[in-house]
N, C-alpha and C positions, 0 to 999 in steps of 0.2 A: 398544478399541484399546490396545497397548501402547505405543506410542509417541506422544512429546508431543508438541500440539499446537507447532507453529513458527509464526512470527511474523516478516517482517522489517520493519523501519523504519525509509527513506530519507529523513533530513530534516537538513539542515547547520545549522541552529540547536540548540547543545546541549540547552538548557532544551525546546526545545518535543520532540526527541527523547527528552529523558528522561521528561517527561508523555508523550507517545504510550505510552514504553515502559511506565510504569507504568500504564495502562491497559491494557493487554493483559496484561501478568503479574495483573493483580488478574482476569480473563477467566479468566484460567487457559492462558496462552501461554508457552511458550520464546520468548525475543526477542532476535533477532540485529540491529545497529544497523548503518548505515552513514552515512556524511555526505557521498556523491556518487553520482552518478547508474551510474557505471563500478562504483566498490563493492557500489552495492545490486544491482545486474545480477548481479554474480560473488556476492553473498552468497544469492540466490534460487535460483541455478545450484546451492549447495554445499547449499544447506539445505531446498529443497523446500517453504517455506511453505505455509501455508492461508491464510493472508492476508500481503499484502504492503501498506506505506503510503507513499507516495510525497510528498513537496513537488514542485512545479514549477519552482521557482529557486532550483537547485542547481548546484556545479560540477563539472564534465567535461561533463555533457550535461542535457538540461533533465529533468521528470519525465515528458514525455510523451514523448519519445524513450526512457527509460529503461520505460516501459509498452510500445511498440511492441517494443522488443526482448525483455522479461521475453515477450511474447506470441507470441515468435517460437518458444519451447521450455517454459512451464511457464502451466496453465491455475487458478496462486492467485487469488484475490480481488484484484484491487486497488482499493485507497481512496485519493484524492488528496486531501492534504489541505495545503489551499496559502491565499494571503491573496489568491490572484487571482478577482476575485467575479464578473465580467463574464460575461452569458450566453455569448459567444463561447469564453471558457475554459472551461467544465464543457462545451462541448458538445468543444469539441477536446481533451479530456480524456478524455470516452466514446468519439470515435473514434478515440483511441487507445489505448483497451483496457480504461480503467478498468470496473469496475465501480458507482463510489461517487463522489459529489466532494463534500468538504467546507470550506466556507469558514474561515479563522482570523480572529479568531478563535472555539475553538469548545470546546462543552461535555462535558469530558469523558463525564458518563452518554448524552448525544447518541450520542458514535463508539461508547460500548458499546452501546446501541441499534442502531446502524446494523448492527453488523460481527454481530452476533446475529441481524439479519433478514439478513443473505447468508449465513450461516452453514444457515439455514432451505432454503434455495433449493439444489434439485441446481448442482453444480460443471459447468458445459459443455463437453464436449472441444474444444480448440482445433484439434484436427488434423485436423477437419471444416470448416473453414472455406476 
């Protein structure tokens, strides 16, 4: 494929932003960042991802609001990766769209595990659902 693999990464903490992002550049990602839940929307819309990362408490809108809409037009991977640990949250996390939930915090060779076993996995059409 000629074209690079994209990435984006919705997390309003700069530090954990910039670790996510440097894990995925070291994957071998383009990484387009954003720090709100409205940004990461319109930057998934401009850029097409294969993988998208999400936190959950973010501002404009939360990360699962921000999954529920990424799911309304683009079928990337998403990975939530948040400090909320509670069975309750990973499961309202998968039914809203994620793919992945990852608790913080967490190990970077972990997410490059993880996002490598969904990378394994056919991409599902969303427009069948």
């Amino acid at each position: 494929m000629d074209h690079p693999r994209v990435a984006v990464v919705v997390e309003d903490d700069a530090d954990i932003r910039f670790l996510i992002s440097a894990v995925l550049e070291q994957s071998g990602f383009q990484v387009v960042s954003a720090s709100s839940g409205p940004e990461g929307v319109d930057a998934v819309r401009t850029h097409a991802p294969v993988i998208t990362t999400l936190d959950v408490s973010m501002p404009g809108f939360d990360g699962h609001e921000a999954a529920r809409r990424i799911r309304a037009f683009s079928d990337t991977y998403i990975v939530m990766i948040t400090a909320r640990a509670e069975q309750i949250d990973s499961l309202q996390g998968i039914q809203a769209g994620a793919d992945e939930y990852i608790t913080k915090p967490f190990r970077p060779r972990d997410l490059r595990a993880r996002i490598a076993a969904l990378l394994e996995k056919p991409r599902a059409s969303r427009s069948s659902d």
